[in-house]
DOFIBA-408131 format. One record per residue: x, y, z of N, C-alpha, C in turn. Coordinates in nm, 3 decimals, always signed. Example, Ala and Ser with C-alpha at 12.3 -4.5 7.8 and 13.67 -1.06 7.14 Angstrom:
<recs>
nX +1.319; nY -0.569; nZ +0.780; caX +1.230; caY -0.450; caZ +0.780; cX +1.320; cY -0.330; cZ +0.780
nX +1.285; nY -0.225; nZ +0.708; caX +1.367; caY -0.106; caZ +0.714; cX +1.290; cY +0.003; cZ +0.787
</recs>
This chain:
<recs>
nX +0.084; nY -0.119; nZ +0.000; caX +0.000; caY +0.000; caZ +0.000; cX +0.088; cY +0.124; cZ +0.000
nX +0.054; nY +0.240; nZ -0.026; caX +0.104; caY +0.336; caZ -0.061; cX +0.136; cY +0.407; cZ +0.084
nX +0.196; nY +0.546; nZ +0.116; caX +0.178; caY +0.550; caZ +0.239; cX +0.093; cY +0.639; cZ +0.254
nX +0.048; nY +0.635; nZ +0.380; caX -0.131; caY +0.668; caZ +0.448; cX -0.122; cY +0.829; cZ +0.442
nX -0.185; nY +0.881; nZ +0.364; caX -0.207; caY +1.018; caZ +0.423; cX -0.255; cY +1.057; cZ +0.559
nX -0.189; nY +1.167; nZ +0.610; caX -0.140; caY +1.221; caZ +0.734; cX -0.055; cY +1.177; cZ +0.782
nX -0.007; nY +1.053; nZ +0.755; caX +0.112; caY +1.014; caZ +0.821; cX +0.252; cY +1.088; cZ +0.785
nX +0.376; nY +1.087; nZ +0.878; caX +0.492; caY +1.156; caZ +0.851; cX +0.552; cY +1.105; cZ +0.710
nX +0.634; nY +1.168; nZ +0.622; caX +0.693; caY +1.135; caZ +0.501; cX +0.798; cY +1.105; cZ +0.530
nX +0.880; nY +0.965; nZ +0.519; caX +1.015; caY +0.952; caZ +0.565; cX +1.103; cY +0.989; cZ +0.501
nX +1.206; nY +1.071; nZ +0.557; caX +1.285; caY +1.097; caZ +0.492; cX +1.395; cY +1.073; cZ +0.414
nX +1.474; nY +1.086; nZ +0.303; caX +1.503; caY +1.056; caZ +0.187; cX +1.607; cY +1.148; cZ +0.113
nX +1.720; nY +1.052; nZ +0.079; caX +1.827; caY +1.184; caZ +0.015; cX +1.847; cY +1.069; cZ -0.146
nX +1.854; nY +1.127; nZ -0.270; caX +1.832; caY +1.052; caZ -0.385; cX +1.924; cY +1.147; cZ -0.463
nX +2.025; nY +1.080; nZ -0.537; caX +2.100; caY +1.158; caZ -0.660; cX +2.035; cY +1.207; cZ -0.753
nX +2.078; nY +1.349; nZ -0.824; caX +1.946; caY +1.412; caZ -0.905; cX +2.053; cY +1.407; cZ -1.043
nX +1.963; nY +1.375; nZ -1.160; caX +2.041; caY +1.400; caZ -1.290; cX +2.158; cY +1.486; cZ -1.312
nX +2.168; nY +1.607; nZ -1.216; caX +2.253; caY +1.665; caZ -1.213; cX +2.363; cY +1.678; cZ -1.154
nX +2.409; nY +1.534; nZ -1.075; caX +2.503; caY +1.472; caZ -0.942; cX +2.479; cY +1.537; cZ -0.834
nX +2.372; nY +1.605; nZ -0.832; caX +2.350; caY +1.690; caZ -0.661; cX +2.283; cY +1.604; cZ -0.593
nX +2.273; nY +1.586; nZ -0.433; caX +2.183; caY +1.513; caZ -0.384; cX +2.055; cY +1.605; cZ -0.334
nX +1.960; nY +1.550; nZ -0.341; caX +1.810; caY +1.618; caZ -0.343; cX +1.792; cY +1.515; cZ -0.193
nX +1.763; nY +1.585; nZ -0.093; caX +1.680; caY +1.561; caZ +0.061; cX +1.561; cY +1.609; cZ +0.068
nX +1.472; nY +1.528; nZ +0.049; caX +1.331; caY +1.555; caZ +0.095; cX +1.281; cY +1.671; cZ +0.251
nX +1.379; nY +1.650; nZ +0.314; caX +1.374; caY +1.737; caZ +0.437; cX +1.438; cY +1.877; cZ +0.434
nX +1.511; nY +1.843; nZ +0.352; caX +1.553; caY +2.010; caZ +0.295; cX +1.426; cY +2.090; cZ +0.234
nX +1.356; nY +2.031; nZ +0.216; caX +1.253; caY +2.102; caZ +0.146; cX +1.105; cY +2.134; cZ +0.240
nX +1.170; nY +2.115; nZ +0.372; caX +1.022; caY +2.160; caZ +0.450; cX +1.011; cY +2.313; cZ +0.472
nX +0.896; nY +2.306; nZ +0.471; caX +0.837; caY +2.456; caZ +0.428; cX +0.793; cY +2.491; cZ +0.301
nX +0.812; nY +2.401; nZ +0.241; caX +0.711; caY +2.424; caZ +0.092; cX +0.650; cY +2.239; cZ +0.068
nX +0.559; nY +2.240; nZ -0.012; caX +0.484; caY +2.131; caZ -0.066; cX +0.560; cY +2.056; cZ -0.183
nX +0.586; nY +1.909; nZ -0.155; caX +0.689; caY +1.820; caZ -0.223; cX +0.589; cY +1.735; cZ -0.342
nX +0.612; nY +1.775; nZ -0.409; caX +0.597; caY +1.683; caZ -0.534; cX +0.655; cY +1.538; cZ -0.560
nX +0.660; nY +1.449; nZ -0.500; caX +0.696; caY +1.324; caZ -0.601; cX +0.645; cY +1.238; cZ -0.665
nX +0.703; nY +1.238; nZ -0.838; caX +0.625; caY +1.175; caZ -0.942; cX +0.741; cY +1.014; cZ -0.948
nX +0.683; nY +0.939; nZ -0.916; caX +0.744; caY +0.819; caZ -0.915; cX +0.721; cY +0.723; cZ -1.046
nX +0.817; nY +0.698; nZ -1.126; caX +0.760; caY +0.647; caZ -1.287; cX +0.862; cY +0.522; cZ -1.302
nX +0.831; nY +0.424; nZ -1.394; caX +0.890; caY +0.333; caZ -1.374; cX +1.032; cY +0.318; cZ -1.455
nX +1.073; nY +0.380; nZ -1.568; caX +1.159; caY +0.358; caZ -1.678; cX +1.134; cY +0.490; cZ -1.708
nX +1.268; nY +0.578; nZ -1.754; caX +1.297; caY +0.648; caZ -1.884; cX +1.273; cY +0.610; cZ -2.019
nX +1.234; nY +0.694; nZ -2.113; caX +1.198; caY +0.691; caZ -2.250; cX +1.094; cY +0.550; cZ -2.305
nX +1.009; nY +0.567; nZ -2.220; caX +0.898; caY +0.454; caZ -2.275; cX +0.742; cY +0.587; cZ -2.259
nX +0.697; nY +0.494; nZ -2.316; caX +0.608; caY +0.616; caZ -2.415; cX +0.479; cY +0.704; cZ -2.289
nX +0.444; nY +0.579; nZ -2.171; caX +0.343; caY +0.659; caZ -2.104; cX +0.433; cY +0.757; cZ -2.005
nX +0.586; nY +0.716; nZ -1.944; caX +0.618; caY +0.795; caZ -1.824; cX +0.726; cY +0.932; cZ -1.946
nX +0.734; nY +0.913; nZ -2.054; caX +0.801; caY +1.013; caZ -2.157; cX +0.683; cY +1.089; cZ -2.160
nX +0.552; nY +1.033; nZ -2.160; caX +0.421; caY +1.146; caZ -2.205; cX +0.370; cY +1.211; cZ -2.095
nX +0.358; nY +1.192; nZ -1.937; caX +0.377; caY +1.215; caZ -1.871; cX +0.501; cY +1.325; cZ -1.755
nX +0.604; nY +1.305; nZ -1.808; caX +0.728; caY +1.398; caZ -1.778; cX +0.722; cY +1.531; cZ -1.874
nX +0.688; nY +1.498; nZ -1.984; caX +0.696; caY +1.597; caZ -2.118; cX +0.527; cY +1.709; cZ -2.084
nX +0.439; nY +1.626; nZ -2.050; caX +0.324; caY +1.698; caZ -1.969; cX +0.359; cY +1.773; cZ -1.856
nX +0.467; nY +1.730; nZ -1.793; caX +0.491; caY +1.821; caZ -1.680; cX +0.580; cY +1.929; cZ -1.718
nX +0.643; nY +1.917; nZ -1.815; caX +0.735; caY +2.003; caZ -1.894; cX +0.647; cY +2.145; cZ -1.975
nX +0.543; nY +2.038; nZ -2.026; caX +0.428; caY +2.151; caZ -2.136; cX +0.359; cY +2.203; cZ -2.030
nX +0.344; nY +2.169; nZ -1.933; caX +0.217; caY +2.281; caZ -1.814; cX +0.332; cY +2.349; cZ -1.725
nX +0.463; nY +2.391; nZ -1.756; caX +0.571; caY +2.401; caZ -1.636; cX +0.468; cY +2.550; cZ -1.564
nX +0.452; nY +2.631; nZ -1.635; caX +0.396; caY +2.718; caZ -1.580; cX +0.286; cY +2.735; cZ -1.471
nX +0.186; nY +2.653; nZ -1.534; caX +0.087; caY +2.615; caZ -1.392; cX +0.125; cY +2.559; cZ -1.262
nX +0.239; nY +2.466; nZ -1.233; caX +0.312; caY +2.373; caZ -1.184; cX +0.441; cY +2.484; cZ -1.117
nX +0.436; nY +2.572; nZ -1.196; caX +0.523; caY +2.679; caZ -1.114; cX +0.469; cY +2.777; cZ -1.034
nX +0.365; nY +2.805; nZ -1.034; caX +0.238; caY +2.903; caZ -1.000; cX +0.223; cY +2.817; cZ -0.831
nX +0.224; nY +2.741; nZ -0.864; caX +0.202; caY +2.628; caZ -0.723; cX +0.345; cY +2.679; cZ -0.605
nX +0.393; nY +2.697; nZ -0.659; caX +0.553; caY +2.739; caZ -0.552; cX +0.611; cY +2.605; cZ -0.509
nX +0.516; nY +2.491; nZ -0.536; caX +0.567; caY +2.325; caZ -0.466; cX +0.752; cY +2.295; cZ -0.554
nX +0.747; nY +2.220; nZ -0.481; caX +0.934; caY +2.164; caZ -0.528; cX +0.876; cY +2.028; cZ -0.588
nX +0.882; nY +1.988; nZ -0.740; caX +0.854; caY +1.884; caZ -0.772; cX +0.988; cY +1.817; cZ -0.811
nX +0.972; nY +1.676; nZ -0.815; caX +1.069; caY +1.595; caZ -0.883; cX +1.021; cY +1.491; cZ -0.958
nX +1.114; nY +1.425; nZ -0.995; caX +1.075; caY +1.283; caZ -1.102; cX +1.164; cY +1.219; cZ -1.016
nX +1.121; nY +1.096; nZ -0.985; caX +1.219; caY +0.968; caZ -0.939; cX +1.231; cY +0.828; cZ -1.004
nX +1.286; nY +0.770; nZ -1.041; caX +1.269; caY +0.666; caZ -1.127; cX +1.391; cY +0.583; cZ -1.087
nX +1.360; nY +0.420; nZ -1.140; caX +1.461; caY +0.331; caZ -1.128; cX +1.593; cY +0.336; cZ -1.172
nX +1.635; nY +0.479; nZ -1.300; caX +1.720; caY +0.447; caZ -1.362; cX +1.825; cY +0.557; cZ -1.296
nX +1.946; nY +0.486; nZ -1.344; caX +2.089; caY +0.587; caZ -1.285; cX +2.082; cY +0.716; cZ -1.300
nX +2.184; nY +0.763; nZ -1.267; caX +2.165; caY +0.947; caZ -1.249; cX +2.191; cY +0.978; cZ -1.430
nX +2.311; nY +0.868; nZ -1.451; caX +2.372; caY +0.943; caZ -1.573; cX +2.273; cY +0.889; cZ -1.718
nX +2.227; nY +0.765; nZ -1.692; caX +2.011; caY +0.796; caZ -1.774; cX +1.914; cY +0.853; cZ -1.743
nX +1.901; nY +0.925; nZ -1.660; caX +1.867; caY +1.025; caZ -1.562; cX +1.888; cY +1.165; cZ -1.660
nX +2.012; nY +1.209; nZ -1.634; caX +2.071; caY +1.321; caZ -1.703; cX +2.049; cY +1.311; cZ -1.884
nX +2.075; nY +1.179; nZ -1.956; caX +2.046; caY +1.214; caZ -2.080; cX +1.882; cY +1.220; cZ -2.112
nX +1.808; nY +1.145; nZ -2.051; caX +1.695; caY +1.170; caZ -2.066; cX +1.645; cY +1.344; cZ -1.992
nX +1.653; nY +1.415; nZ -1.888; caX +1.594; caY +1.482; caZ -1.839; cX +1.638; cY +1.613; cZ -1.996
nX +1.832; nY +1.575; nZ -2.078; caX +1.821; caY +1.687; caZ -2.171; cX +1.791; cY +1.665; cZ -2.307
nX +1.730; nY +1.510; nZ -2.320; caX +1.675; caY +1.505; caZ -2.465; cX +1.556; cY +1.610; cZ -2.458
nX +1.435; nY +1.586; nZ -2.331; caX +1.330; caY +1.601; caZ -2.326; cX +1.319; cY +1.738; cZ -2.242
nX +1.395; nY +1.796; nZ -2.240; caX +1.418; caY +1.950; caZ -2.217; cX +1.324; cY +1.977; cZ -2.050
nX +1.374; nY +1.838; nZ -1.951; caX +1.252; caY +1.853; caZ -1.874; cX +1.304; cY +1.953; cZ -1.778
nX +1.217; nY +2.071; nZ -1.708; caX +1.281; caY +2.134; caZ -1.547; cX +1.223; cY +2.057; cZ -1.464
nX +1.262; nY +1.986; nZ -1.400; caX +1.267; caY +1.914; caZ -1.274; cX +1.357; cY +1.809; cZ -1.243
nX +1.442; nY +1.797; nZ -1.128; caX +1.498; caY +1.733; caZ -1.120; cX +1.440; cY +1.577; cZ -1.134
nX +1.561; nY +1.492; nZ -1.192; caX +1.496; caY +1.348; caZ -1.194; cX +1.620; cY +1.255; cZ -1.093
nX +1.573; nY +1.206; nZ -1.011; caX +1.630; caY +1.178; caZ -0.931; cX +1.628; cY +1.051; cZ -0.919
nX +1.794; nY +0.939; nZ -0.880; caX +1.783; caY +0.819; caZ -0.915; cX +1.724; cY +0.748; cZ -0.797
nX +1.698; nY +0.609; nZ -0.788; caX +1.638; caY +0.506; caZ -0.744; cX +1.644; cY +0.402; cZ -0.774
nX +1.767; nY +0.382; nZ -0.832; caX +1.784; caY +0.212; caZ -0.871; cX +1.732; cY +0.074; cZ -0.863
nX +1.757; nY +0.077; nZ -0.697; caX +1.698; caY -0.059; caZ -0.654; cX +1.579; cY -0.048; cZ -0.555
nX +1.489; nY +0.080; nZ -0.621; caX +1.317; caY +0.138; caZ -0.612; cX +1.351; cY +0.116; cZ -0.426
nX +1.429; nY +0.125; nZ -0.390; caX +1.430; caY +0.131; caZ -0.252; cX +1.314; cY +0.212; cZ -0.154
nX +1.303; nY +0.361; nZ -0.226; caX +1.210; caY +0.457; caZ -0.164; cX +1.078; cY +0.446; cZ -0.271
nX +1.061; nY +0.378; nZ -0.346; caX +0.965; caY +0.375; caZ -0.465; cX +0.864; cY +0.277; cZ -0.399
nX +0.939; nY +0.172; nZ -0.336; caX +0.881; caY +0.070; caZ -0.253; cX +0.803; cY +0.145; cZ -0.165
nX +0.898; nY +0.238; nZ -0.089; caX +0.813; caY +0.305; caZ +0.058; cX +0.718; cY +0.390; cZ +0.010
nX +0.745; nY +0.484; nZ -0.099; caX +0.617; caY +0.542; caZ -0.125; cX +0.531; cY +0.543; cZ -0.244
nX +0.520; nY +0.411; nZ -0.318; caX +0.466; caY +0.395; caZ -0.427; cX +0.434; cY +0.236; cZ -0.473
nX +0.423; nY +0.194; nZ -0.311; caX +0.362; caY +0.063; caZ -0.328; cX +0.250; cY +0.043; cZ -0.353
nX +0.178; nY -0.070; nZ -0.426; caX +0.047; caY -0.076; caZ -0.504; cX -0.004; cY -0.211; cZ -0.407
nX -0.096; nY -0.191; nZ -0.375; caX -0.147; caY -0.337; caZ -0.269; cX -0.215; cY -0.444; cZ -0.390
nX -0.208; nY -0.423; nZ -0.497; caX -0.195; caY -0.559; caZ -0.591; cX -0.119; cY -0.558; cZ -0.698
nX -0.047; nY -0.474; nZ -0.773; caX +0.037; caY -0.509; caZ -0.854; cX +0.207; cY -0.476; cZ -0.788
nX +0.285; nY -0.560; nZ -0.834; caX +0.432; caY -0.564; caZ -0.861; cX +0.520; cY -0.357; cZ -0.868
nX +0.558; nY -0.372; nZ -0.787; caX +0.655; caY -0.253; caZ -0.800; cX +0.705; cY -0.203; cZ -0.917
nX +0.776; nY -0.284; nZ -1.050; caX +0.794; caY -0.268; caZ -1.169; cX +0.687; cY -0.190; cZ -1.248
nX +0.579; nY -0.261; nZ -1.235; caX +0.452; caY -0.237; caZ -1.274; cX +0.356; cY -0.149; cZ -1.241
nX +0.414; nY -0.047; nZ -1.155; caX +0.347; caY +0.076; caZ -1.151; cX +0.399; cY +0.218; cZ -1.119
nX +0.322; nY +0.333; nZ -1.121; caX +0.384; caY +0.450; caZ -1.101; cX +0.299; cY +0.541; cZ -0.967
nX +0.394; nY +0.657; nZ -0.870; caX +0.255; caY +0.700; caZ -0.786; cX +0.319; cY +0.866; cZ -0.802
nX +0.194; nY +0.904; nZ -0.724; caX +0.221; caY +1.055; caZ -0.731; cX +0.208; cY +1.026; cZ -0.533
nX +0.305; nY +1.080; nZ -0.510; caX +0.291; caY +1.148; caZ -0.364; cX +0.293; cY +1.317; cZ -0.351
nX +0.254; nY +1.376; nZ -0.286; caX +0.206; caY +1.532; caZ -0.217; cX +0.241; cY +1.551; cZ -0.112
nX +0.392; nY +1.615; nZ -0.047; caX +0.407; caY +1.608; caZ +0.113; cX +0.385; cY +1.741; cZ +0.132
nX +0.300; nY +1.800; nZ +0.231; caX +0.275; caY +1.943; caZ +0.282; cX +0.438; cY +1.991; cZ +0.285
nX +0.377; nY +2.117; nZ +0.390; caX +0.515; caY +2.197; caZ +0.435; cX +0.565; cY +2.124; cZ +0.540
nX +0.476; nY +2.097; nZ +0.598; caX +0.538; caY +2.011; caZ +0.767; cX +0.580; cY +1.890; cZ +0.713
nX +0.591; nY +1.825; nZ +0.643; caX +0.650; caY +1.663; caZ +0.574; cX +0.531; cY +1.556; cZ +0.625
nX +0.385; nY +1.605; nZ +0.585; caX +0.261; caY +1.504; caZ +0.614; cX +0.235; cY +1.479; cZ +0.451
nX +0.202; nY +1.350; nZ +0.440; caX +0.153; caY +1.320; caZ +0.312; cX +0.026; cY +1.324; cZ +0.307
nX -0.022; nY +1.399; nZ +0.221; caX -0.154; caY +1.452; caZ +0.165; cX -0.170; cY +1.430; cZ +0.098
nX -0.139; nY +1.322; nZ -0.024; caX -0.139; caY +1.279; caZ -0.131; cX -0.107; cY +1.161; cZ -0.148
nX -0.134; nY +1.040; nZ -0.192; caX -0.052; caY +0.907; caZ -0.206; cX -0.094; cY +0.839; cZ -0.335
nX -0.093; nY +0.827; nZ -0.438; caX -0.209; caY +0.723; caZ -0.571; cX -0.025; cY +0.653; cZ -0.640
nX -0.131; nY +0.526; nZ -0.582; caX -0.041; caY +0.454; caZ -0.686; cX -0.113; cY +0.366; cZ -0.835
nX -0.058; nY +0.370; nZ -0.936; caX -0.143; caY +0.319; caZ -1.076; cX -0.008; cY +0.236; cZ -1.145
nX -0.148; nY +0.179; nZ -1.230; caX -0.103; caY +0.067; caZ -1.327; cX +0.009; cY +0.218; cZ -1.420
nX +0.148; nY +0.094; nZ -1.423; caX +0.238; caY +0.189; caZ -1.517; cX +0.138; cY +0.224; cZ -1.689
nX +0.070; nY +0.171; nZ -1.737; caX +0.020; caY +0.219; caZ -1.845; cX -0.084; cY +0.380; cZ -1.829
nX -0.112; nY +0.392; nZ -1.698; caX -0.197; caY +0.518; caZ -1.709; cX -0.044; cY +0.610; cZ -1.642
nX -0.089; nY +0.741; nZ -1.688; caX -0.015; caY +0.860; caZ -1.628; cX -0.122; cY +0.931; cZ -1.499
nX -0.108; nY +1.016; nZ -1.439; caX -0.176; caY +1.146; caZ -1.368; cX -0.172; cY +1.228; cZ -1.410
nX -0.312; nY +1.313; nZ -1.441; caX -0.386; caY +1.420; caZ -1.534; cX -0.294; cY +1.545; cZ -1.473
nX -0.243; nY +1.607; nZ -1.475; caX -0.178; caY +1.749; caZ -1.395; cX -0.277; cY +1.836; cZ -1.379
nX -0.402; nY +1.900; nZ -1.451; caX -0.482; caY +1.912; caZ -1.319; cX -0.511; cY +1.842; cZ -1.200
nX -0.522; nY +1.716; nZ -1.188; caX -0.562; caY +1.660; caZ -1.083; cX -0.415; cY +1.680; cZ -0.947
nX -0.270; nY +1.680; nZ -1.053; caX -0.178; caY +1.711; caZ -0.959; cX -0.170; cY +1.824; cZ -0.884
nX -0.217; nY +1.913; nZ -0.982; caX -0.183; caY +2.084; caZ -0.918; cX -0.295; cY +2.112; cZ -0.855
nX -0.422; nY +2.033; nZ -0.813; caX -0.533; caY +2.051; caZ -0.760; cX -0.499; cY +1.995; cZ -0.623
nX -0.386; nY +1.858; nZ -0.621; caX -0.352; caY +1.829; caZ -0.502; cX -0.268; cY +1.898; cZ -0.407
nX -0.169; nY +2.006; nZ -0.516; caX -0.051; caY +2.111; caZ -0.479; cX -0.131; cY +2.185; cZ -0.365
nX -0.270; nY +2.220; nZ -0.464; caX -0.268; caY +2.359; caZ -0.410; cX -0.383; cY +2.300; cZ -0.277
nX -0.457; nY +2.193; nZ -0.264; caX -0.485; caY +2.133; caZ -0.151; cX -0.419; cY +2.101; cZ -0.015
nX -0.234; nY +2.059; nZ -0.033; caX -0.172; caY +2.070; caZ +0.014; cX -0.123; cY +2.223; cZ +0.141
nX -0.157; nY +2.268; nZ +0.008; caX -0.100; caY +2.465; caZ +0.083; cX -0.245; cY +2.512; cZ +0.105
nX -0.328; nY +2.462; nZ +0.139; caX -0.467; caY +2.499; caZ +0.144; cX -0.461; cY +2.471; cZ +0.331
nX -0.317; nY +2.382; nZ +0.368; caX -0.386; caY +2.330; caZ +0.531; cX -0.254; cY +2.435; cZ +0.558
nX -0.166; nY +2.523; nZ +0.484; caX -0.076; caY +2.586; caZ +0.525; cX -0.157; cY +2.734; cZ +0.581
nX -0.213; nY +2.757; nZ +0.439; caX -0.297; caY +2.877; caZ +0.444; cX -0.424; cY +2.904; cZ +0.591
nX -0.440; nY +2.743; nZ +0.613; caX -0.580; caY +2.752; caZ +0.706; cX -0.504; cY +2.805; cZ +0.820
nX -0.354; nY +2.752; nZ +0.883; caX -0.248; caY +2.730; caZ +0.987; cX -0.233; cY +2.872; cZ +1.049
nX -0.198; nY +2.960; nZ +0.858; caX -0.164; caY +3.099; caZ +0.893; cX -0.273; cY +3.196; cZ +0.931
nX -0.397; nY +3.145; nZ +0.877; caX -0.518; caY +3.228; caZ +0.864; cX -0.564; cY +3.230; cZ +1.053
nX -0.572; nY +3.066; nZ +1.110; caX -0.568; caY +3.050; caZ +1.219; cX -0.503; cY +3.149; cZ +1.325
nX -0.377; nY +3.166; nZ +1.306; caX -0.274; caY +3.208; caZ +1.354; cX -0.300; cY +3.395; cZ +1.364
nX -0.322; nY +3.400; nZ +1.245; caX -0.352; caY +3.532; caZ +1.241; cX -0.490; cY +3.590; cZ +1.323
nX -0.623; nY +3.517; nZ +1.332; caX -0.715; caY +3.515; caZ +1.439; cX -0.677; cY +3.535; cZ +1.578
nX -0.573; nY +3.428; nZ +1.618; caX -0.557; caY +3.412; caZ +1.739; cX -0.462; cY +3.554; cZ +1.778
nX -0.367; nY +3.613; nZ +1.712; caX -0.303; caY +3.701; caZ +1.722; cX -0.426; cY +3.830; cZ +1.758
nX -0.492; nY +3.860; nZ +1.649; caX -0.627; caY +3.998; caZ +1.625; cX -0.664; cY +3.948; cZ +1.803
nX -0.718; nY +3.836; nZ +1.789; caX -0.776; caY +3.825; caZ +1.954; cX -0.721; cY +3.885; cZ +2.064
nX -0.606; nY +3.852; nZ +2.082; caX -0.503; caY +3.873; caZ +2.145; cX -0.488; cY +4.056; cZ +2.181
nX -0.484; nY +4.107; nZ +2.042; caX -0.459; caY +4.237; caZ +2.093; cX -0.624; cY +4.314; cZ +2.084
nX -0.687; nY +4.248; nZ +2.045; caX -0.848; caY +4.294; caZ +2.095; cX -0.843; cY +4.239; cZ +2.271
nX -0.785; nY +4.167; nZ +2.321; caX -0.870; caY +4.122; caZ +2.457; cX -0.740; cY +4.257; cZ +2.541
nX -0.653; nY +4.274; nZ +2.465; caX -0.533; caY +4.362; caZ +2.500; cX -0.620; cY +4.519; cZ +2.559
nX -0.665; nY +4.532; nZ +2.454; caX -0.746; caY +4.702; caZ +2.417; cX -0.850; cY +4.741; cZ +2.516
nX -0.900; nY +4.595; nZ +2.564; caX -1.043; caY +4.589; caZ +2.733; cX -1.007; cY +4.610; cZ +2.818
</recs>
């Protein structure tokens, strides 16, 4: 099974096409994107990456830190991310080590599928779908989860900001 939304996102350091290492925990305080796909240059996770490439703009509008993670090395990694002109890091996973933890399918084979995870700002997963590798995820439906994500950030600050107004209203009596 995939992992449970609300639960903590474990943390995770993965080589990125570009030999940098990418830490999932480096990135708290903004909303984590991971697109988990099974193979480079096969036609649904190429149509899929290249979709995230053709909407970069909407997907940037979001402020989230997305990535691609996949089974293959950094340095198929790197020629694929500059055939296909993609911005986002693609980050390796060889032996699906973390693909397992967050993109397990409770009936098909690990090989055999792809997931989208969504970690808030605080590192809670708000997002988990794992699918048959032949379908992709619609990117509205992703950037609908982005901005769902920053929707429990927004409630946090909105909260916050109440309790403050209170504060200097009970101040002013």
């Amino acid at each position: 099974m995939p992992l449970e939304i609300g639960t903590k996102a474990p943390n995770f350091a993965l080589t990125a096409h570009d030999g940098s290492t990418w830490e999932l925990e480096h990135y708290n305080g903004r909303v984590r994107v991971l697109l988990f796909y099974p193979q480079n240059e096969t036609l649904v996770c190429t149509k899929q990456l290249c979709s995230v490439r053709d909407n970069w703009s909407e997907y940037l509008a979001t402020n989230a830190e997305i990535v691609g993670i996949s089974a293959s090395t950094p340095e198929e990694n790197l020629a694929f991310a500059e055939s296909r002109r993609l911005p986002i890091p693609i980050l390796a996973d060889p032996g699906r080590k973390y693909t397992a933890v967050y993109g397990k399918h409770w009936l098909f084979p690990l090989f055999a599928t792809r997931a989208i995870v969504v970690v808030d700002d605080k590192g809670i997963v708000r997002t988990s779908r794992a699918m048959l590798r032949a379908f992709r995820p619609n990117d509205a439906d992703v950037i609908r989860a982005i901005y769902e994500a920053r929707g429990d950030l927004l409630e946090a600050k909105y909260r916050s900001m109440r309790s403050r107004l209170k504060e200097i209203k009970e101040k002013r009596v």
